[in-house]
VMD Tcl script that draws the C-alpha trace (Angstrom):
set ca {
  {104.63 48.23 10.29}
  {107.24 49.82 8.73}
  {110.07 47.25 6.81}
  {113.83 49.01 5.99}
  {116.04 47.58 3.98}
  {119.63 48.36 5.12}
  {123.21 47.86 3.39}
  {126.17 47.31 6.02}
  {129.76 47.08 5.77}
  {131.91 45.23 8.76}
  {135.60 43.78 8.93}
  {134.79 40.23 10.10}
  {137.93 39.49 12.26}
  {136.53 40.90 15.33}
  {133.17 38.95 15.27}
  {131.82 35.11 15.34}
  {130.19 35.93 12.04}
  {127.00 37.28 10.86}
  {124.15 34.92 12.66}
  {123.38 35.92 16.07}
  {125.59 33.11 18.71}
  {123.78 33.76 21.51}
  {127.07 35.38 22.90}
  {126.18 39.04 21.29}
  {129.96 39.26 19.54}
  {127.63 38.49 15.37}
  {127.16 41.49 13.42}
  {123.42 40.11 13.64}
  {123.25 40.46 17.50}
  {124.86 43.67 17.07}
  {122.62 45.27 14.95}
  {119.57 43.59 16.51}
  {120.67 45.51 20.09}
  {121.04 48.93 18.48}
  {118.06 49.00 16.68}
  {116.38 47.85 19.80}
  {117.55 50.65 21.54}
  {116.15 53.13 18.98}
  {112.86 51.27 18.77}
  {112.20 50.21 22.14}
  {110.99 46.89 20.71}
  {111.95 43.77 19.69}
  {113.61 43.76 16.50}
  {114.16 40.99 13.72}
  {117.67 41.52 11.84}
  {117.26 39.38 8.58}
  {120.37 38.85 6.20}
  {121.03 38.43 2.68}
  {122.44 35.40 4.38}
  {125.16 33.83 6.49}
  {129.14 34.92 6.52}
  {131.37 33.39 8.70}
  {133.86 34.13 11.33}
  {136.21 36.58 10.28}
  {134.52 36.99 7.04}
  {134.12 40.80 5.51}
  {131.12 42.54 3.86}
  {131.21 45.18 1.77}
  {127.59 44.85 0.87}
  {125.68 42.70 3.25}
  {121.93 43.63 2.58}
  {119.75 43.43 6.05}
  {116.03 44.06 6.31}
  {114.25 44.54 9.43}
  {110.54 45.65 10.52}
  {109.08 48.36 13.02}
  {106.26 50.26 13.98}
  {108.88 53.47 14.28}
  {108.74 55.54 11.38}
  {111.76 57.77 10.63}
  {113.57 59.06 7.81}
  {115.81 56.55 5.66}
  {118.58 59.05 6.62}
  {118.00 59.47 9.88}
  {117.71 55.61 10.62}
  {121.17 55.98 8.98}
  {122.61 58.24 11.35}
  {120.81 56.53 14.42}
  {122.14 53.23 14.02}
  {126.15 54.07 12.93}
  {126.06 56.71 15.99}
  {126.03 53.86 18.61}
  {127.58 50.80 15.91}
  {131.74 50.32 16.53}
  {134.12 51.36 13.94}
  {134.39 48.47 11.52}
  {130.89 47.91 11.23}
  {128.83 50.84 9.12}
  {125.71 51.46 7.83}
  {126.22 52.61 4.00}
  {122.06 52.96 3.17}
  {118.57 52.46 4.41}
  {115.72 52.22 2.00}
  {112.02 51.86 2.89}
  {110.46 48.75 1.39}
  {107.00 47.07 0.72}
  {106.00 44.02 2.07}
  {107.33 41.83 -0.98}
  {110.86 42.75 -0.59}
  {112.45 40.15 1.61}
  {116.25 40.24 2.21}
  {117.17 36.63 1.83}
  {114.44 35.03 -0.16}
  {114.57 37.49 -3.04}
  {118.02 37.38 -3.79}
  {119.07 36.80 -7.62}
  {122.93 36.56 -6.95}
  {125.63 37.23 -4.84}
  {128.83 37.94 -5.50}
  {131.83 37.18 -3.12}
  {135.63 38.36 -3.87}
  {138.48 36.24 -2.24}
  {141.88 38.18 -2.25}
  {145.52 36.81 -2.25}
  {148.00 39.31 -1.16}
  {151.01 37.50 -2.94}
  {153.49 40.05 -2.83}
  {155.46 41.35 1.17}
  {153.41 40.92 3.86}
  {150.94 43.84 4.06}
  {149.96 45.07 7.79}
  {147.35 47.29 6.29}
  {145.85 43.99 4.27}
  {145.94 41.17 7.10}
  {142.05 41.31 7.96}
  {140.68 41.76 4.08}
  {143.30 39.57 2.04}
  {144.77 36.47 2.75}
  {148.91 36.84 3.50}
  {150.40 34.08 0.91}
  {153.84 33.70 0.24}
  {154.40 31.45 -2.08}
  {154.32 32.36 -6.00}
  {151.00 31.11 -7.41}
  {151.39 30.98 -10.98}
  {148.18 32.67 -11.93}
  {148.09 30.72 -15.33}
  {147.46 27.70 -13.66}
  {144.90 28.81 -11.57}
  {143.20 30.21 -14.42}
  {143.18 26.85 -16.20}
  {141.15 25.45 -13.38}
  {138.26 27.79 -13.13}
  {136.38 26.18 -15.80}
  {135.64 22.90 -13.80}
  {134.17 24.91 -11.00}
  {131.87 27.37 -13.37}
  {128.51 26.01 -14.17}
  {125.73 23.70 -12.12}
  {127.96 20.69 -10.00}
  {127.34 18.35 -6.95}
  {129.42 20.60 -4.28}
  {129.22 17.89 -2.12}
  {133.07 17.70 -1.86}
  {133.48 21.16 -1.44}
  {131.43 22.99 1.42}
  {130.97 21.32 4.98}
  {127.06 21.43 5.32}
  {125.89 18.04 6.61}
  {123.73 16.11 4.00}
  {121.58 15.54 6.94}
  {120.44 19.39 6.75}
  {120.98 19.89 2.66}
  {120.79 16.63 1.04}
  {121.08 18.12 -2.30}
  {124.45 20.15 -2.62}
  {124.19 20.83 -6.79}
  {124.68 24.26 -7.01}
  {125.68 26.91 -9.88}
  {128.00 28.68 -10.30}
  {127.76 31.55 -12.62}
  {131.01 32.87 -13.21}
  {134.34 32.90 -11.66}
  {137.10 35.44 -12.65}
  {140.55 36.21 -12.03}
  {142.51 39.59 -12.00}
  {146.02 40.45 -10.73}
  {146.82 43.82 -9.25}
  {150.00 44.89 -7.63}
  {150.43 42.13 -5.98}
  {147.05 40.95 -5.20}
  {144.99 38.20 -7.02}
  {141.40 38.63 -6.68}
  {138.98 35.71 -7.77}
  {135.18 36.82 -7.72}
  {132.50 33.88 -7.28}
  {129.11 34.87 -8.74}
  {126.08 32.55 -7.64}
  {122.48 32.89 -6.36}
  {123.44 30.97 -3.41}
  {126.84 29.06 -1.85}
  {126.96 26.56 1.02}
  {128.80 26.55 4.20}
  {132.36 27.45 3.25}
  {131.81 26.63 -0.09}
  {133.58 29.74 -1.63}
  {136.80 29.51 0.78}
  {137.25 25.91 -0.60}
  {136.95 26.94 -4.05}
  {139.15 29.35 -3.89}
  {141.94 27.37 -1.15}
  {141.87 24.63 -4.31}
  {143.03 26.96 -6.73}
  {145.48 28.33 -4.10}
  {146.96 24.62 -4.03}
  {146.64 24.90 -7.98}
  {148.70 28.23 -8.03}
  {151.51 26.65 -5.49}
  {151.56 23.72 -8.70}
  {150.56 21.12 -5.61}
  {147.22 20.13 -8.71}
  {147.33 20.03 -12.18}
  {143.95 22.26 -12.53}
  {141.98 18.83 -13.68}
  {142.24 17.54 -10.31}
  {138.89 19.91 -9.91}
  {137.22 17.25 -11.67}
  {138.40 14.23 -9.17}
  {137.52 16.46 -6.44}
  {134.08 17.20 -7.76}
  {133.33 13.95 -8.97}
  {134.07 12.22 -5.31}
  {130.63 13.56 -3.91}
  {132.12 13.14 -0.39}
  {132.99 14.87 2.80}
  {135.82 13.08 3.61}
  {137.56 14.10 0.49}
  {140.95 15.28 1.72}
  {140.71 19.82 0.94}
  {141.56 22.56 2.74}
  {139.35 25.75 3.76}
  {141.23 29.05 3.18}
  {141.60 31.63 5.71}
  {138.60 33.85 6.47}
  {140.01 37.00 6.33}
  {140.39 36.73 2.24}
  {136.70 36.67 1.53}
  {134.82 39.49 1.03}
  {130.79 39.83 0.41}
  {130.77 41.98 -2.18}
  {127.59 42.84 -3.90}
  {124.03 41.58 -3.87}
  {121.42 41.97 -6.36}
  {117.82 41.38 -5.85}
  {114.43 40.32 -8.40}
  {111.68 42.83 -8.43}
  {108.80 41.02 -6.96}
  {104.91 41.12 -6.78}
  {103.36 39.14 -4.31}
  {105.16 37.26 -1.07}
  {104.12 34.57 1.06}
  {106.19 32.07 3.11}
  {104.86 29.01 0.93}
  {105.64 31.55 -3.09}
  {105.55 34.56 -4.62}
  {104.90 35.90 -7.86}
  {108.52 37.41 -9.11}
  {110.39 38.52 -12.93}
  {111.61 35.83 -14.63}
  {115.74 35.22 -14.36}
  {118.04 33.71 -16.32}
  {118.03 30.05 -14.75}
  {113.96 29.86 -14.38}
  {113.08 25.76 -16.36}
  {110.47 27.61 -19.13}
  {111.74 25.03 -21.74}
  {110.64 22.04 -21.08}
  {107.36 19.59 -21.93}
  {104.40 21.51 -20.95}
  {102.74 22.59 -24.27}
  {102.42 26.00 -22.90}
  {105.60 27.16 -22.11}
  {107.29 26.84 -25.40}
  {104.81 29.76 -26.45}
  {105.59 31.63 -23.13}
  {109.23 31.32 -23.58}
  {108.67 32.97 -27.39}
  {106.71 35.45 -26.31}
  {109.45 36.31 -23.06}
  {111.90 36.24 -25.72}
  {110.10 38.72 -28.19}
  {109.69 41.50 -25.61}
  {106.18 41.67 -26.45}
  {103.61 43.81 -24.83}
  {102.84 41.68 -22.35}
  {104.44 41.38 -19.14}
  {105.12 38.15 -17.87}
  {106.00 36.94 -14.47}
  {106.71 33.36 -12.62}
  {104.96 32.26 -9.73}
  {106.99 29.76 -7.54}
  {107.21 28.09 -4.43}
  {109.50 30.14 -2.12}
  {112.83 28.36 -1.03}
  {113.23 26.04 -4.29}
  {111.86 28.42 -7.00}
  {110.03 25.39 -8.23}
  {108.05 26.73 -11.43}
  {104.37 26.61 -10.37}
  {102.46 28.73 -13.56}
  {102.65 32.48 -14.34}
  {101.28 35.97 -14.25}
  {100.72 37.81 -17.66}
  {99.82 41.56 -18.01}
  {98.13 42.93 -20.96}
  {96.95 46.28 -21.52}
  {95.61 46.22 -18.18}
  {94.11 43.01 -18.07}
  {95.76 40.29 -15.38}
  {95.56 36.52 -15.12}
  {97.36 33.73 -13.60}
  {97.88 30.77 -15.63}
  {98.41 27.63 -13.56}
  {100.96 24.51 -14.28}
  {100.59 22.62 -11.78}
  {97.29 22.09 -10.01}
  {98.10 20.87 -6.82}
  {100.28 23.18 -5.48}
  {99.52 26.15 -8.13}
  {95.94 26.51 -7.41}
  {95.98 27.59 -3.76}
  {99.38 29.42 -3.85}
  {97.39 31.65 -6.56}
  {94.60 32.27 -4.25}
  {97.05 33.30 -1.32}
  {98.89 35.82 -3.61}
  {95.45 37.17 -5.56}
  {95.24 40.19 -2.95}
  {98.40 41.42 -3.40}
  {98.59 41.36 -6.69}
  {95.14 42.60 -7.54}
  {95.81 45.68 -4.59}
  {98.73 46.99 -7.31}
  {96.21 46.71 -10.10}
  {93.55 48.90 -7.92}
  {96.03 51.78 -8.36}
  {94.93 51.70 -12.57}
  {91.66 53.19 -13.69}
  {90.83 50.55 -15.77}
  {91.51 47.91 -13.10}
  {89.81 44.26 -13.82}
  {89.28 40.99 -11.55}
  {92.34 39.11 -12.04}
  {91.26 35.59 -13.44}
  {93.20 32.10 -12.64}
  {93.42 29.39 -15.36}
  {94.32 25.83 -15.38}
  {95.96 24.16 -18.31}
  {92.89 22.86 -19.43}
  {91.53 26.73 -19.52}
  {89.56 26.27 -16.78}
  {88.52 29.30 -14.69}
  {89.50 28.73 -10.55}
  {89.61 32.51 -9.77}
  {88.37 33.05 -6.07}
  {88.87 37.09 -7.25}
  {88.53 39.75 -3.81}
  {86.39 41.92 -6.44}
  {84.55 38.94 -7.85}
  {83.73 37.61 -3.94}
  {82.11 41.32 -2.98}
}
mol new
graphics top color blue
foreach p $ca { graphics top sphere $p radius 0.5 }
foreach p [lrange $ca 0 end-1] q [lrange $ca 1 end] { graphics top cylinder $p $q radius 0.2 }
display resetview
């Protein structure tokens, strides 16, 4: 099988959004019927994730898998020639098995734009019409309450029932003003349902001076869903970029991936004060995290070292058999070096668990 990854652009105003509706009008369904038509097989679309009606992409990142094999340009011309006219294919890339479009995501930015000036006819589907004056000072006064790791809870309408935990983080938020339009850009690994267009409608009702920009903090602070906000119109937000984690092993319960910016490495364990240091110090080594999947829970690590590989468990339970799932696709890259070695797997204690390929021949 052969696995494409594939960047898309679409004006949402036409479509139900990007998951598939069962009614064929999603960019997912969309996509899924034209490659099906190339392939002559049934095809998986797979997102970077979810936008909603009426919601624009600039860079939505896709992956999908086939037994076809083709060009990356020619899968390019195959799929616009029979897409409409506001949704296009900008790339296709061939990938390995431990790309995956949605899981291996480090962050995603989304742009919401204000046309504050005359209405603009050529603007109405990729920037929200406002207007009212919104005093951009304001608004900039209340992006520091939203920046940073909060209980969204007030803020996106995904039911507790299906994510019970709704702290997310923010990375950055910025502001920027030209002719006429206000763009603010929301930078995060991962937003929920209508999260963004909430943030951004509340400094909307900031700029209008409806909020002194501390009324962030009330909202956030209220943890509830029937705290009274507003979800700004569709058509303003953009997905705009998506950046991706170069990773070395995949499965559906981990993987073995670089370490980023937000990864726990300082905290009690008596070995990972001496990991973070050597991170830190660029050293020879290279150093990688092994975690569970969907939470990117911290289970040990995988060190390099002058050709010489080994997975150092932190936590047994889990740790142990997610190494020994991942141990073939790790030690298949190392086969490629002349010098290649058994990878070995050690507990805290030093233990050796390795259930090696090479050392089972």
């Amino acid at each position: 099988m052969m696995r494409y990854k594939c960047v898309v652009s679409y004006v949402g105003r036409n479509y139900s959004g990007w998951q598939s509706q069962r009614k064929g009008d999603s960019i997912q369904e969309i996509l899924e019927a034209v490659i099906e038509r190339i392939t002559q097989e049934k095809v998986n679309v797979i997102g970077s994730g979810r936008t909603d009606a009426g919601v624009n992409a600039k860079v939505q990142v896709f992956m999908f898998d086939t037994k076809r094999e083709m060009p990356a340009r020619k899968w390019m011309g195959a799929i616009n020639a029979f897409l409409p006219n506001d949704i296009h294919i900008m790339s296709v890339e061939e990938e390995d098995d431990c790309f995956h479009a949605r899981y291996n995501v480090r962050f995603k930015q989304y742009n919401y734009r204000i046309n504050n000036g005359p209405y603009n006819v050529f603007t109405k589907d990729t920037a929200f019409q406002c207007p009212i004056h919104l005093d951009v000072e304001k608004m900039k006064e209340g992006i520091p309450y939203l920046v940073g790791t909060h209980d969204f809870t007030s803020l996106n309408s995904s039911s507790l029932e299906e994510y019970p935990d709704q702290v997310r983080t923010v990375r950055s938020i910025t502001l920027t003003e030209e002719d006429g339009v206000i763009t603010l850009a929301f930078v995060g690994k991962g937003f929920l349902r209508y999260m963004v267009r909430m943030m951004a409608s509340v400094l909307i009702e900031i700029g209008k001076r409806k909020y002194e920009p501390s009324h962030i903090q009330e909202i956030l602070e209220a943890k509830r869903k029937s705290f009274p906000h507003k979800n700004s119109p569709a058509e303003g937000l953009t997905l705009e970029y998506v950046d991706y984690f170069k990773t070395l092993a995949l499965h559906e319960t981990g993987m073995v991936r670089e370490f980023l910016v937000g990864d726990n490495i300082s905290c009690t364990n008596k070995e990972l004060p001496a990991l973070e240091q050597a991170i830190k110090e660029n050293a020879s080594h290279q150093f990688y995290a092994m975690t569970t999947r969907h939470s990117q829970e911290l289970l040990g690590y995988y060190e390099i070292n002058q050709g010489e590989a080994s997975i150092h468990i932190l936590e047994e339970e889990r740790g142990i058999p997610l190494a020994n799932i991942l141990l073939p696709q790790l030690e298949e890259r190392l086969r490629k070096q002349a010098n290649f070695k058994p990878i070995l797997i050690y507990t805290k204690s030093g233990r050796i668990v390795s259930n090696s390929v090479e050392e089972s021949k």
